[in-house]
C-alpha positions as CSV (number, residue, x, y, z in Angstrom):
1,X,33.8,149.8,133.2
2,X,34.9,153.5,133.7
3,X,37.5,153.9,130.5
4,X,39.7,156.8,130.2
5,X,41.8,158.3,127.1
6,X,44.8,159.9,128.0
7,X,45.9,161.5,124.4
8,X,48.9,162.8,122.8
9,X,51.9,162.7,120.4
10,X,54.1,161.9,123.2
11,X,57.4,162.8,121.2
12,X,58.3,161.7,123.7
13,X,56.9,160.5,126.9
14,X,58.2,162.4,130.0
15,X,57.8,162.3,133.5
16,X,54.8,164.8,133.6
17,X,53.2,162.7,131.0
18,X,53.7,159.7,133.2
19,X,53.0,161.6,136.5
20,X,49.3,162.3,135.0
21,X,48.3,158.8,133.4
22,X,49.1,157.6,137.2
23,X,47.1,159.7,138.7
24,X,44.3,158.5,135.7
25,X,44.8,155.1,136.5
26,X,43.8,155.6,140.1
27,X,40.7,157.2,139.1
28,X,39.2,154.9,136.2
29,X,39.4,151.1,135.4
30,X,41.3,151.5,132.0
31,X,43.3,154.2,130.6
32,X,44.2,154.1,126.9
33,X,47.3,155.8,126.4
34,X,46.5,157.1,122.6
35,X,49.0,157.8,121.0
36,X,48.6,160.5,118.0
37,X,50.3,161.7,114.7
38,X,50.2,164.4,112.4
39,X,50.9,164.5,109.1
40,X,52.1,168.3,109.3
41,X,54.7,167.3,112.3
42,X,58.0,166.2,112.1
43,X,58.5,163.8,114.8
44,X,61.9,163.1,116.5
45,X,60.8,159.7,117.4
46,X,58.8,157.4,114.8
47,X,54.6,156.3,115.8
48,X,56.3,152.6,116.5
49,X,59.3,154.0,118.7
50,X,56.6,156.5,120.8
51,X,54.4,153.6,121.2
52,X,57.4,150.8,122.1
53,X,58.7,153.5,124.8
54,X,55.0,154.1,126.4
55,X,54.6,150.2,126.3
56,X,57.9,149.8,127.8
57,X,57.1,152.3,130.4
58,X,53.8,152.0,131.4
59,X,54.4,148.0,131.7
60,X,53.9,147.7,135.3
61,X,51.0,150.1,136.0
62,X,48.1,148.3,136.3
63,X,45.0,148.8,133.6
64,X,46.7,150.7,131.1
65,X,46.6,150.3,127.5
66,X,49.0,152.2,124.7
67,X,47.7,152.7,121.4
68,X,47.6,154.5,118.2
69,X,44.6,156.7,117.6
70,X,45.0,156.4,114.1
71,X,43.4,159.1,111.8
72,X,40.3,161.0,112.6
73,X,38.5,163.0,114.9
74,X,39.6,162.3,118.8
75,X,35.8,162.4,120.1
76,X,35.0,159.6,117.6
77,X,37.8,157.3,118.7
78,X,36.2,158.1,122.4
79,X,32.9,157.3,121.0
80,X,34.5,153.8,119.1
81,X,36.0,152.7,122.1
82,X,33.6,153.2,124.8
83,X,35.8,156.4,126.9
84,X,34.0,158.2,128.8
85,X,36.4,160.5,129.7
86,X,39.6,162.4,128.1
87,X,42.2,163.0,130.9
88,X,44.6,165.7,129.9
89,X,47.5,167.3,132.3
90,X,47.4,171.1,132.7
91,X,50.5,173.5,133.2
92,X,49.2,176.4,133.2
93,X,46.2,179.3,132.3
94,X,47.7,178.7,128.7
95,X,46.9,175.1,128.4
96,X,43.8,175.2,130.0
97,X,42.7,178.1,127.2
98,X,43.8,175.7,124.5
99,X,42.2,172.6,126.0
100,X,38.8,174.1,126.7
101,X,37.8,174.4,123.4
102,X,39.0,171.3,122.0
103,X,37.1,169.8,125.7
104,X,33.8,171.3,124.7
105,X,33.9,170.4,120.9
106,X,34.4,166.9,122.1
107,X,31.5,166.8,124.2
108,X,29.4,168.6,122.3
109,X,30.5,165.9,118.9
110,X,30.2,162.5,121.3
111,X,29.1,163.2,124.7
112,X,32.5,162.4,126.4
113,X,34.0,164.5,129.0
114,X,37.3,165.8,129.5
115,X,38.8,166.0,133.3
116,X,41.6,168.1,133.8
117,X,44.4,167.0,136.4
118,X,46.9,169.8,137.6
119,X,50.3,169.1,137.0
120,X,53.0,168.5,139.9
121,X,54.9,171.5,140.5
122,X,58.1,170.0,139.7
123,X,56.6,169.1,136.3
124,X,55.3,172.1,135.6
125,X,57.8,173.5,133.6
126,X,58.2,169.9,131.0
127,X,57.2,169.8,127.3
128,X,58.6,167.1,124.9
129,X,59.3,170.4,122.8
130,X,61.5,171.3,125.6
131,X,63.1,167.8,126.3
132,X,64.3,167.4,122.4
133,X,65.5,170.8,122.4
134,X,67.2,170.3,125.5
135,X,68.6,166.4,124.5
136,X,69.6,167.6,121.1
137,X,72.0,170.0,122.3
138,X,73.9,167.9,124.2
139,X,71.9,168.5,127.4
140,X,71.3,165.5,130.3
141,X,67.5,165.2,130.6
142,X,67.9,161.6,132.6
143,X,65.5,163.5,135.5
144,X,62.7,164.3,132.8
145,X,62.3,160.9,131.0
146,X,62.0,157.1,131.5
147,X,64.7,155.3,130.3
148,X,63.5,153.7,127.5
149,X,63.2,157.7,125.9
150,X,66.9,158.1,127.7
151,X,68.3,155.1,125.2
152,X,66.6,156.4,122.4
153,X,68.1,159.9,122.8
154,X,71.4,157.5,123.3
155,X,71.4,156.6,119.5
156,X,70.9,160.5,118.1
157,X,68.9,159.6,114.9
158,X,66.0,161.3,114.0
159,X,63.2,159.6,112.8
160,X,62.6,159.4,109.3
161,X,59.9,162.7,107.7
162,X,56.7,161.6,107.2
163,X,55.8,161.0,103.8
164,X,52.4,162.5,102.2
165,X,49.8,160.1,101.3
166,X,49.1,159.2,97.9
């Protein structure tokens, strides 16, 4: 079986996001969607809300799988789960410098590949970043999300801080 990880914090899921794990699921048998926290973040959506509104949205594509990726090094959760390949979406020249690295640590640390998928031109411009930003100023981004993230914005509370361990 040809599994894929498709990772990231996904606060929240967008079109762009869901425009790339697609185009993943046409090219390998499994995609785990993994979804990632960290502790020096604050997140406008809670790990159990990002993970409820993948679920809800990925639902009907076929041989996907949403997850947390829980703590740890990314290339040993590849290694754990039998991935053979990270898919991440690229924007521009800028995220391809900051994946490369992070691509040939990974291989270098577990032997697992990373394949880079250009995004769709209309997508190009799309970063949860952007999307909160955009949502928390009173801005309609109904064309940039699913609706389970356009309910969520709906409500207008934050999720809670993360608390430190200990």
């Amino acid at each position: 079986m040809r599994r894929a990880v498709c990772p990231g914090s996904f606060d929240p899921i967008h079109n762009g996001h869901l425009e790339v794990i697609a185009r993943a699921a046409s090219l390998f048998d499994e995609v785990i969607v993994a979804v990632s926290t960290n502790q020096a973040k604050r997140y406008r959506f809670a790990l159990a809300e990002r993970l409820d509104m993948a679920r809800e949205t990925l639902a009907s594509l076929k041989g996907i799988v949403v997850e947390p990726v829980g703590e740890g090094l990314l290339a040993e959760y590849c290694r754990q789960r039998g991935v053979s390949a990270i898919v991440k979406g690229l924007r521009s020249s800028s995220d391809f410098d900051y994946e490369l690295p992070m691509a040939t640590m990974n291989r270098q640390l577990s032997g697992v590949e990373t394949v880079f998928l250009p995004a769709e031109a209309h997508y190009v411009h799309l970063s949860s970043t952007l999307i909160k930003e955009v949502a928390g100023l009173g801005g309609n981004v109904a064309d940039y999300v699913p609706r389970s993230v356009q309910r969520r914005f709906a409500t207008g509370e934050p999720a809670p801080a993360p608390h430190p361990k200990g």
